[in-house]
N, C-alpha and C positions, 0 to 999 in steps of 0.2 A: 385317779378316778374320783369322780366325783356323784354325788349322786342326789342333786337339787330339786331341780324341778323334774315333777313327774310325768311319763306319759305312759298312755295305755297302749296295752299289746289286744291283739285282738286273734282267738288263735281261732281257726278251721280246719277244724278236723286233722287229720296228721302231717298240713301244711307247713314247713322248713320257717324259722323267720329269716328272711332276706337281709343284707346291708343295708341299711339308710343313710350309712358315711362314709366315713373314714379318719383314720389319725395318721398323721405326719411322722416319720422319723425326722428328727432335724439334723444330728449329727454322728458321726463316727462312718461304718463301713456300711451300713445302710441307709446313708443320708439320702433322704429325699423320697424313700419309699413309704409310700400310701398302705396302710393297714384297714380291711375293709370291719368296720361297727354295726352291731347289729340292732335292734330296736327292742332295750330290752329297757321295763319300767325305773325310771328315774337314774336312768345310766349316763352321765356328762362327760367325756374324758377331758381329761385334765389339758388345757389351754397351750397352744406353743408357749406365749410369753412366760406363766410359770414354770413352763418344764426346762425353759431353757436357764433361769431364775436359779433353778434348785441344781442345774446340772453345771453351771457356773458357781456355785456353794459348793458343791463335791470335787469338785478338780478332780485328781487324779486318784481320788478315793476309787472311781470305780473300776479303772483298769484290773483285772485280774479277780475282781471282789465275787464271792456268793453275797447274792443280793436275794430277799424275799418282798413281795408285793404282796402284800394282806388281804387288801380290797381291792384287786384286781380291775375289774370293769371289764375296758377293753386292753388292758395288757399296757398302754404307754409309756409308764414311769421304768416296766421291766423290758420290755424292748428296747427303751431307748439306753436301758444300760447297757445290756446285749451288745446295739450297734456301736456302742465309747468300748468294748472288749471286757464285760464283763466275764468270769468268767462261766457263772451257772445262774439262772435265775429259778425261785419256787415260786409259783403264783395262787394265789389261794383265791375261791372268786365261788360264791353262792350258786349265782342263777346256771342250771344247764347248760343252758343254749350259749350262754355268755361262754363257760369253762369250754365248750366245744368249739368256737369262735378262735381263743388262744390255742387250742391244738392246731385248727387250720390254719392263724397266720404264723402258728412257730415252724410250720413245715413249708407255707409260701417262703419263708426266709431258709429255709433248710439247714434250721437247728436242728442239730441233736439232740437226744434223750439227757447225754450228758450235761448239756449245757442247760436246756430246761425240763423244767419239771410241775404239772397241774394237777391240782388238790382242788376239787370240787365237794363245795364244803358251807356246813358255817366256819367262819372264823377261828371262832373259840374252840368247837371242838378240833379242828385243823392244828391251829397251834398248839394245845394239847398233846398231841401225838408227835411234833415233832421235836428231834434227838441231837437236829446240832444247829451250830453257831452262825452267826451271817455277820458277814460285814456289811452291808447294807441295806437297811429295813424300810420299806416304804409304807406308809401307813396313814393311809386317804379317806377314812370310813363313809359309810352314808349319812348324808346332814339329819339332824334332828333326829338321832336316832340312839344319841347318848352312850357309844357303843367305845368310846377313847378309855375311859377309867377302867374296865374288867379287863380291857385287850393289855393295852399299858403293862398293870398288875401283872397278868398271865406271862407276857413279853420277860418281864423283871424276873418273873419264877421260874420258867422253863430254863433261865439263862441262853436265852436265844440273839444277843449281841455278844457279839465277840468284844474283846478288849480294844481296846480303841477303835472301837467299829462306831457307826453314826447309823441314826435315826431320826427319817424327814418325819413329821407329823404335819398334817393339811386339814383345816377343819373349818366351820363359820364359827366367827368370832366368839358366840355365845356361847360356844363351847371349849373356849380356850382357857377354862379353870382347873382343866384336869390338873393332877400330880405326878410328879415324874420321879424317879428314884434319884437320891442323891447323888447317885457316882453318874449321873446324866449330868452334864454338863451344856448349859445354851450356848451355839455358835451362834449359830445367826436367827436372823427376826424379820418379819416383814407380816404387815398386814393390811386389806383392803377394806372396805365396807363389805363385802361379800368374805371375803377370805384369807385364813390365818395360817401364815407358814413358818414352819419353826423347824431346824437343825438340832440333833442336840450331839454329842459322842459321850461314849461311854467312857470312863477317866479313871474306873476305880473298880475292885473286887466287890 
């Protein structure tokens, strides 16, 4: 998820926000199914062509993996793990309406409890709280919001990657100074005038 350009919500009184989209599953056991987006301020989800970018980087990393989505959005990057057989996703996701958004489309796919799991939240305090390891970390924050270095840090401390577990980070370019802890290791790289994508795996205690 992304979260660039902004648009306003406009609420009426205790009126529901409706869909304005939708996101693509592109591959695995839900290919092709439409997940409906709601209209929530500066919420972008992340592009077919990166997803399918990052999900070609992971090969076979996610068959079977507890994955976590930090920044949520609309769920994409943990859906689409979901649909390649992940096998639990946690999603962690600020706004409301949004975290209510991934309950309804985890049940239009008629996921389990087991399988996922929504933490409606800040982040930080989110991660905080939780107790165990993931194999695959997704981590998409909102632009210009400088929010990469505390999460990062927190990530490192709670020991929330598992050993040879990987971690996508997604950001604009201007914020690709963060620091990463040593036993991170860069797989892969790729970056746009808009946007910076980095792999990394964990290599070391």
């Amino acid at each position: 998820m992304k979260r660039g350009v902004k648009q306003s919500i406009k609420h009426k009184g205790k009126k529901q926000l409706k869909a304005t989209g939708s996101v693509r599953i592109i591959s695995g056991q839900f290919r092709g199914r439409k997940l409906p987006v709601i209209d929530v301020e500066g919420l972008r989800p992340t592009t077919d062509r990166n997803k399918e970018m990052l999900f070609n980087w992971l090969m076979q990393d996610v068959t079977g993996a507890k994955c976590l989505d930090v920044f949520s959005g609309s769920g994409s990057l943990g859906f689409e793990a979901l649909s390649r057989y992940a096998q639990h996703c946690t999603f962690i996701e600020l706004d409301q309406a949004a975290a209510k958004k991934l309950t309804d489309n985890a049940a239009l796919l008629s996921l389990s409890s087991e399988q996922v799991g929504i933490k409606q939240g800040n982040a930080l305090s989110v991660l905080g709280q939780l107790n165990q390891a993931y194999d695959v970390i997704f981590l998409d924050p909102p632009f210009n919001q400088k929010l990469l270095p505390a999460v990062i840090e927190l990530i490192a401390r709670q020991d929330l990657l598992n050993m040879d577990g990987v971690i996508y980070i997604e950001c604009e370019p201007a914020a690709g100074l963060y620091a990463v802890p040593s036993n991170w290791q860069l797989l892969k790289e790729k970056q746009s005038s808009q946007i910076l994508s980095r792999l990394y795996q964990r290599v070391g205690s």
